[in-house]
C-alpha positions as CSV (number, residue, x, y, z in Angstrom):
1,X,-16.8,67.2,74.0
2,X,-20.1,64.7,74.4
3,X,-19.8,61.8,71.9
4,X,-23.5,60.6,70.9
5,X,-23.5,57.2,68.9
6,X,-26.7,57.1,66.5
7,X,-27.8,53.9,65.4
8,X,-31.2,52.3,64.9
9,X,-31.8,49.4,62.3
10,X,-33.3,49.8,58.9
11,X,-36.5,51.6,58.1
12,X,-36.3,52.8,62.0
13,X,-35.7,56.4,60.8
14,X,-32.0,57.0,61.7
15,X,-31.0,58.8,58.8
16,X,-33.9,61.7,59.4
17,X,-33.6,61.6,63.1
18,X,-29.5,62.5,61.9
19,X,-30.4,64.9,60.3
20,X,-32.8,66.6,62.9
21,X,-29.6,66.3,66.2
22,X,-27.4,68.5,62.7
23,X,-30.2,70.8,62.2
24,X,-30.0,71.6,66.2
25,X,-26.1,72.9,65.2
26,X,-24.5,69.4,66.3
27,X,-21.5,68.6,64.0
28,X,-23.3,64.6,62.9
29,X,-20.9,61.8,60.6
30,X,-22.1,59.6,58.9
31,X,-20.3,56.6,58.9
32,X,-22.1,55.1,55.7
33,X,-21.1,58.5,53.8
34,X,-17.4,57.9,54.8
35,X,-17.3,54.1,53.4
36,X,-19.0,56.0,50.1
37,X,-16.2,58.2,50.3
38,X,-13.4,56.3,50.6
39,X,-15.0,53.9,47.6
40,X,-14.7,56.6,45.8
41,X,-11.5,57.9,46.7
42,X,-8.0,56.5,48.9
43,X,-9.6,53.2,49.4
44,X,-10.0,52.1,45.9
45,X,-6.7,51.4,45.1
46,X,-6.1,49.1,48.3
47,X,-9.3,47.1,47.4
48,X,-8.2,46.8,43.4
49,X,-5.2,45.9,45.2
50,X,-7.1,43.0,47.5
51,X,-9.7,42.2,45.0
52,X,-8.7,42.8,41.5
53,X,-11.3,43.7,38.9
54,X,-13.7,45.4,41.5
55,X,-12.9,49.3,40.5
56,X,-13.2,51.6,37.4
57,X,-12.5,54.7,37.0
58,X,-11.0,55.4,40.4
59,X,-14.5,54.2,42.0
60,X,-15.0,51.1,43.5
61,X,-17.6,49.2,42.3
62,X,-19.8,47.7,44.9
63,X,-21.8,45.0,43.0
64,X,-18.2,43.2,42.0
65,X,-16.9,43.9,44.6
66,X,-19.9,42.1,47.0
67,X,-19.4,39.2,44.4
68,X,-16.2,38.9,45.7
69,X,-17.2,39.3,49.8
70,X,-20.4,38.4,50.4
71,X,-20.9,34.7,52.5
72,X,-16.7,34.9,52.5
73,X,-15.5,35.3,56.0
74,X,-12.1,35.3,54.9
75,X,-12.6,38.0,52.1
76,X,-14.9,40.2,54.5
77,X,-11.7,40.3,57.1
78,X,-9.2,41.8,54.3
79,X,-12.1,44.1,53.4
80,X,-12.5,45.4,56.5
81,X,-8.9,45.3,57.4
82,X,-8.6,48.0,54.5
83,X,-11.8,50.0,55.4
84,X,-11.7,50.3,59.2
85,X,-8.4,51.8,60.1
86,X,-9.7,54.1,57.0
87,X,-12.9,55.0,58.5
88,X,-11.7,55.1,62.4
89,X,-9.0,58.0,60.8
90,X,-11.8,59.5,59.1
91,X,-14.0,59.4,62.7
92,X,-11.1,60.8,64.9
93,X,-10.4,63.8,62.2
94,X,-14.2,64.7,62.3
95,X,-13.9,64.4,66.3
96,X,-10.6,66.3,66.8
97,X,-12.4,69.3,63.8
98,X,-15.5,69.5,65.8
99,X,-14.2,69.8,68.8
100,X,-11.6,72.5,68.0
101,X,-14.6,74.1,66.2
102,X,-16.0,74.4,69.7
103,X,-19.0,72.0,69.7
104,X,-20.2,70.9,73.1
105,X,-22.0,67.7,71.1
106,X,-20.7,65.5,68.2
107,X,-23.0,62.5,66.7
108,X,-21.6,59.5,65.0
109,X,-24.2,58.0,63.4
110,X,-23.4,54.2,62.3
111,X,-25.7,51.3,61.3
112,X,-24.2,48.8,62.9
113,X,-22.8,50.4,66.3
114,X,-23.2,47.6,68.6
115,X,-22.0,45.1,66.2
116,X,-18.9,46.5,65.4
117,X,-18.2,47.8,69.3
118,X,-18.6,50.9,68.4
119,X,-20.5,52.2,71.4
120,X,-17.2,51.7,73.6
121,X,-16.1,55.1,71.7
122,X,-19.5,56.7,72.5
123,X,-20.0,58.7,76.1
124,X,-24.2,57.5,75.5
125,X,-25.7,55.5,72.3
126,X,-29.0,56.7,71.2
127,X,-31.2,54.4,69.5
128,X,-33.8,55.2,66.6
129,X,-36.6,52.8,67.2
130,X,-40.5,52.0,65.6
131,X,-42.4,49.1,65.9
132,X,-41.7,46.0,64.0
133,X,-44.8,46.7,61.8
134,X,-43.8,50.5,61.2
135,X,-40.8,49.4,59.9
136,X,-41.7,46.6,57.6
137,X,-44.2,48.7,55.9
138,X,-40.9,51.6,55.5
139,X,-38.5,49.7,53.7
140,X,-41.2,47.3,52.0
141,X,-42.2,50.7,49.9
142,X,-38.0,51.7,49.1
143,X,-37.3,50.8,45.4
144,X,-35.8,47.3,44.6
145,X,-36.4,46.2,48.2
146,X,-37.7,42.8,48.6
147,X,-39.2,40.3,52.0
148,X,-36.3,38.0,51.7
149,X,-33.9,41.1,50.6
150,X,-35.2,43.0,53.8
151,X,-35.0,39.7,56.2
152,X,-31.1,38.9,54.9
153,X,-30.8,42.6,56.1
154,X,-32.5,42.3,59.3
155,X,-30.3,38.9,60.0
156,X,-27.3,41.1,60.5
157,X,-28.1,43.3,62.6
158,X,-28.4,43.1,66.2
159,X,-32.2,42.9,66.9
160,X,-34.4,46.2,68.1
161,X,-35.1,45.0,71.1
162,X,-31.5,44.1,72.2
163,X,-30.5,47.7,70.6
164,X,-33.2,49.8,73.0
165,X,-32.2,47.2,75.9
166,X,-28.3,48.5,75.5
167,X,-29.4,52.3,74.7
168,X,-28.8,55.3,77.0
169,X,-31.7,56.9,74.5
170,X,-34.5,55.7,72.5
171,X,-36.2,58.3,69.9
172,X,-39.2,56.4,69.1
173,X,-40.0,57.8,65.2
174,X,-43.2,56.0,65.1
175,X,-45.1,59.4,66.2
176,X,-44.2,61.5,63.5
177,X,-41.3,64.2,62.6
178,X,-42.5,66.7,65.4
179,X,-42.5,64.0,68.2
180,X,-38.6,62.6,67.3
181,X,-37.3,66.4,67.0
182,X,-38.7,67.2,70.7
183,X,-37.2,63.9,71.9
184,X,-33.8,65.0,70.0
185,X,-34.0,68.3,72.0
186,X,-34.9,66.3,75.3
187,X,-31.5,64.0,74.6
188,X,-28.8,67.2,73.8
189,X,-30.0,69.0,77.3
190,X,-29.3,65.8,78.8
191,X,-26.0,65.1,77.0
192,X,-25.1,68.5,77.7
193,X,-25.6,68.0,81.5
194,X,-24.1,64.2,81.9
195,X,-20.0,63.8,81.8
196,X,-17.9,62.1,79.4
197,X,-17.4,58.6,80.0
C-alpha cells in the first residue's frame, strides 16, 4: 500500500483538498482529529497526570492546558512525549485497517509533516499550496483570528516555499474546487503507478 503525506500550511486548503483524495475512496487520517481524540479520551489521564488541573470531565482542556506549554520547551517535550507514541499507535492501526481493507492508497494528512519528520514515513508528500495573498485573505476572515495570531502561527511552521521545494506534489488550491480535485485525480494515478519507498 502507497502512503501519501498531506500537509500544506494554514488557510492553504488542506483540510478540503482531504477531503476531496477521501471522496476518490482513499482511506485519509487526520492527524489533528486523532490529538482531538485522544484529548478527549486515553490521553487525558496521562496529561492530568503531567499537568494537573488541565482536564474536566474526562476531556482535556486545551486553553489550561496551553497555559501550561506554550513558550515552555521543557513542558512541550513531556507533552509530546505523552501524545506522540499515542498518535504514531493511532497512525499504524489506521495503516495496518486500511490496508487489510484492500486500499491501494492511504493519506495521512498532518499540519506539520516536515517539521515533525513525518515525511520519512510517507512513500511521496503532497503539498496544498496558494499564494501568500490567497492565504492571508483565508484565515484573515476565520472567527477569532487575528494579524499577530495568524503570524505566531505562520512562525512555526516550515515556510511554503521550503514545503513545495521538498514536495513530490503540489495541488495548487488557488484555482478553485474543480481545479484541486483534477490535480488530486492527476496525483492517485501517479501514486498508483510509482513504488513504495
Amino acid at each position: 500500500m502507497f502512503i501519501l503525506g498531506l500537509t500544506g500550511s494554514i488557510g492553504m486548503g488542506k483540510t478540503a483538498t482531504a477531503r476531496m483524495f477521501a471522496e476518490e475512496g482513499v482511506p485519509v487520517q487526520d492527524a489533528d482529529a486523532v490529538v482531538h481524540a485522544l484529548y478527549e479520551g486515553e490521553a487525558t489521564a496521562l496529561i492530568e497526570a503531567a499537568f494537573p488541573g488541565t482536564t474536566a470531565g474526562g476531556v482535556v482542556n486545551r486553553v489550561k492546558l496551553g497555559a501550561q506549554v506554550i513558550g515552555k520547551a521543557d513542558a512541550i517535550k513531556r507533552l509530546e512525549a505523552i501524545v506522540h507514541p499515542l498518535v504514531a499507535q493511532k497512525r499504524d492501526q489506521f495503516l495496518a485497517e486500511s490496508e487489510k481493507n484492500g486500499a491501494d492508497v492511504a493519506v495521512l494528512d498532518i499540519p506539520l509533516l516536515y517539521e515533525t519528520g513525518g515525511d520519512k514515513r510517507c512513500d511521496a508528500v503532497a503539498v496544498v499550496s496558494a499564494p501568500a495573498e490567497v492565504q492571508r485573505e483565508r484565515v484573515l476572515t476565520r472567527p477569532g483570528m487575528t494579524e499577530e495570531r495568524f503570524l505566531a502561527i505562520l512562525a512555526k511552521q516550515m515556510p511554503d516555499a521550503e514545503k513545495r521545494r521538498r514536495a513530490d506534489f503540489i495541488v495548487d488550491t488557488s484555482k478553485g474546487f474543480d481545479a484541486a480535485r483534477q490535480q488530486v485525480r492527476e496525483i492517485l494515478d501517479k501514486v498508483r503507478k510509482m513504488a513504495n519507498r
